[in-house]
N, C-alpha and C positions, 0 to 999 in steps of 0.2 A: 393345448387345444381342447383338453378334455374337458365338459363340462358347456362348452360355447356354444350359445344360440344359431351362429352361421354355420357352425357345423350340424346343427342339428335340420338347418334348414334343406343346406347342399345335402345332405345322407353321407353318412361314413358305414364305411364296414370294418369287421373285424376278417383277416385273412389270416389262416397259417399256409406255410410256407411248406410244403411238402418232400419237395426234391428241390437240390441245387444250393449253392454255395449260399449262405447265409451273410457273410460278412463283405463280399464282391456286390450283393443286392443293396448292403445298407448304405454302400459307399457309393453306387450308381444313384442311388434314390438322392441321395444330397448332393451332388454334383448336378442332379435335373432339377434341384428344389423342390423336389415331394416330399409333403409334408406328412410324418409316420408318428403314430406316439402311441404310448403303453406298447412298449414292443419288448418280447419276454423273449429270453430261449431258452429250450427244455432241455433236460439233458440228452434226450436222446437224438438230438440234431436239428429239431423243428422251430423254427421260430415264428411267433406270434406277434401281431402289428394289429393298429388300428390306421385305415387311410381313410380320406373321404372318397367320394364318389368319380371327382372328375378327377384326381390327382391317381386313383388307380388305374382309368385308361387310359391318362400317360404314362401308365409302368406299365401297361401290357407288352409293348415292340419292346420295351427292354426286357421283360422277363422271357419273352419268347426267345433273345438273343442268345441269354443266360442260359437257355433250354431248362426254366426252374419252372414248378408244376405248382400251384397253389389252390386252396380249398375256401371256400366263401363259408366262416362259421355264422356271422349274422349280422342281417342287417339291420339299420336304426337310420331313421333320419322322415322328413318329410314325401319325396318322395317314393321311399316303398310304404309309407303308410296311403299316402293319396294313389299308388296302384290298390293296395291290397280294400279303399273303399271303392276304386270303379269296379270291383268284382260284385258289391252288394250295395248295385243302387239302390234299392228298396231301402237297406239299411239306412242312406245314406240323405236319401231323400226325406225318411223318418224324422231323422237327424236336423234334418235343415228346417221341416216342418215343426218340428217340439219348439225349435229358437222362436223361430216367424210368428206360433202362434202364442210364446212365453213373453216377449215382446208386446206385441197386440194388446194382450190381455191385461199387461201390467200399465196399458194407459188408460184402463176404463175402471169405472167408482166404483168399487165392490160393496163401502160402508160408511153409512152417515150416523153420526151420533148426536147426541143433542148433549150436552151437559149445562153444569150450572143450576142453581137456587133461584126458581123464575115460576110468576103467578102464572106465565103467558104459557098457553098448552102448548104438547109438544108437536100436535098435530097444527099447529098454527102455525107453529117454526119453521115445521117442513114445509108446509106450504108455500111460505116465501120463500125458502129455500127454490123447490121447485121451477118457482114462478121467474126466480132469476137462472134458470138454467140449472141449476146443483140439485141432481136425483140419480138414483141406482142406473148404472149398466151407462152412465155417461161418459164420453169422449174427453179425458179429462183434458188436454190441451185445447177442447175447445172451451174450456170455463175461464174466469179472468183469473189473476193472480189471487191469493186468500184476502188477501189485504181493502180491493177493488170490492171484493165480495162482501166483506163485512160491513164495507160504507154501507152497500147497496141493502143488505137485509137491515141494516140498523134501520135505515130510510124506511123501508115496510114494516118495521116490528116498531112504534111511536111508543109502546109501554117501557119499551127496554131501554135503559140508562146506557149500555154496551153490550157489543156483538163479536164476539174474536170469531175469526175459522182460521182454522191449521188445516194442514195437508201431512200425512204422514201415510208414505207409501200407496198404497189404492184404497186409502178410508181418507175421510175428511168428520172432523171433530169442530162441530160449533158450540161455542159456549156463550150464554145469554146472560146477563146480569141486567135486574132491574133494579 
């Protein structure tokens, strides 16, 4: 189980075993089907386990039977992490605001380039650029696909032989050949 995503979901702890018979615990525990792993003992009578979360309180009425005392060395799993962020909603809310607006930001035009060996200025290019929608700070799903777009500026730029645009991240790269 070491290593597994479902445990990591449920939360497992690590417990040692403080007082009480060690070898009557392991035999209880598998007879209930609890599931224990990396389980050590020391020499000086203590033994060390890993359970997950819901499978230790179905060992609690048995350890209490046992009268064995045990010590929570630490936990791991999802829910003590989703306690330990209801303590720092701020943090948490931060959190969720960095995504929302990392998201957001990464669908609008941050960079247009112009490339290519072209008599035609570059401030022309942009302009049909523009004019079809494709300018800074733009929604980029609301623009056509690169393809769509290059018919449409080839159609306004009549100098130019070909019009490629690519799309690469939050820039768009038009290249002109006449």
């Amino acid at each position: 189980m070491k290593g597994n995503w479902i445990a990591a979901l449920r939360g497992h702890l690590w417990v040692k075993l403080v007082k009480g018979d060690a070898e009557t615990l392991l035999n209880d525990a598998v007879a209930e089907r609890i599931a224990l792993w990396n389980i050590a003992h020391h020499p000086n009578g203590e033994l060390t386990f890993c359970v997950s979360v819901p499978d230790f309180f179905r060992m609690l009425p048995m350890l209490r039977r046992r009268k064995c005392r045990t010590r929570i060395l630490r936990k791991r799993g999802l829910p003590f992490q989703m306690a330990r962020l209801a303590r720092r909603k701020t943090f948490a809310a931060g959190m969720l605001g960095f995504i929302v607006l990392l998201y957001v930001l990464s669908h609008f035009v941050w960079e247009i380039r112009v490339e290519g060996e072209s008599v035609i200025p570059e401030q022309a290019i942009r302009q049909a650029a523009r004019e079809e929608g494709l300018h800074l700070l733009q929604w980029s799903p609301r623009l056509a696909d690169p393809k769509t777009l290059a018919s449409k500026l080839a159609s306004r730029l009549p100098d130019a032989a070909w019009v490629g645009v690519s799309r690469k991240g939050t820039s768009y790269v038009i290249t002109v050949v006449d």
